[in-house]
N, C-alpha and C positions, 0 to 999 in steps of 0.2 A: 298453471305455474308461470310467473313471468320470468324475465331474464335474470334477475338477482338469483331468484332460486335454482335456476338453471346451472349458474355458475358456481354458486358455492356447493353444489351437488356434483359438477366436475371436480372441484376444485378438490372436494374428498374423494372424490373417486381416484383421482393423480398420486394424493397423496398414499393412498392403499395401492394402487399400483407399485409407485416409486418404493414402496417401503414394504416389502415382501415378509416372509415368516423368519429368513434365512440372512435379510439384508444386515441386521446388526446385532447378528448372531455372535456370541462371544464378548461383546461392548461394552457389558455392564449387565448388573441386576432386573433380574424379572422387572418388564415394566417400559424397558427402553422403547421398544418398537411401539408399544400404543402412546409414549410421550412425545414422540415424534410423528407419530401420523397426526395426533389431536392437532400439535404444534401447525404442522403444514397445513393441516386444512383450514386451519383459523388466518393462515398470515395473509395480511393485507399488500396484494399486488397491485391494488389501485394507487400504491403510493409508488410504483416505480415506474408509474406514467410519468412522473414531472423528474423523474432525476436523468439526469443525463447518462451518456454510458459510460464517461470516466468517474461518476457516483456510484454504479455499480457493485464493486468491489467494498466499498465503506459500507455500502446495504447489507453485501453478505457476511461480511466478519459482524456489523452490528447483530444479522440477527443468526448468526453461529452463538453468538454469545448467550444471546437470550434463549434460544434450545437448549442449551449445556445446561441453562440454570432448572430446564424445566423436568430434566431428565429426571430419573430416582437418586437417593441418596446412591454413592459411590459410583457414579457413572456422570455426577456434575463436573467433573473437570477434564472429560473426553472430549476435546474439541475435535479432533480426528471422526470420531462417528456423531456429530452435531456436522460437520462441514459435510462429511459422505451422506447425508439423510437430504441437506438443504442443495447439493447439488445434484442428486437423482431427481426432485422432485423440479428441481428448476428447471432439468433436461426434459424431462415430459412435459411441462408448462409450454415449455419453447414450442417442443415439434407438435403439441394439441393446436390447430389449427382456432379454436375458437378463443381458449384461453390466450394465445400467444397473441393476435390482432385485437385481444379486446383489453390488452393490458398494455400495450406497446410491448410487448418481451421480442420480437424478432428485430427490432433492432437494436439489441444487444448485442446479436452475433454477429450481423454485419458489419458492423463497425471496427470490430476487434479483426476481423477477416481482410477487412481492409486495409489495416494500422501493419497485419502479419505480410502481406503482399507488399507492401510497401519496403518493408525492411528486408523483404529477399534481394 
């Protein structure tokens, strides 16, 4: 197995983590919770190597947007459990040690940690 496969075999693994039986429970119709794992394990974090960390934010609303679409019918206009699916799984990406250094994602947080110290 090389590294490609390594990683997008974490990468589903994260998202079955982050995305539990109970996670988006209540959210919408049969179906929500496997529209969201499929979604995460497919998303491409090799593209948030080049964006910066004030791009951040524009990444996550764009692909909030795009999970809502993939949701089931009556559960596409739930932006609320699209953002709660896309930020569990970005939290476990973060603190996965391998994912986090092979995508640039930890310095996402520092950055922001630093901008909040500043303004104390």
């Amino acid at each position: 197995m090389d590294k490609e496969q390594r990683l997008k075999l974490l990468q589903c693994y994260l998202a079955n983590c982050a995305i539990g039986p109970t996670t988006l429970r209540n959210q919408g119709p049969k179906g929500i919770t496997d529209a969201a794992r499929t979604f995460l394990a497919r998303l491409r974090l090799r593209a948030l190597m080049k964006k910066r960390d004030t791009e951040y934010s524009d990444w996550l609303n764009k692909k909030t947007k795009e999970l809502m679409k993939k949701f089931p019918r009556g559960a596409q206009e739930n932006w609320g459990a699209a953002r709660k699916a896309i930020n569990l799984f970005m939290v476990g990406a973060y603190f996965n040690k391998v994912v986090s250094y092979q995508y640039n994602l930890h310095r996402f947080n520092t950055t922001a940690q630093i901008r909040l110290k500043k303004k104390r």
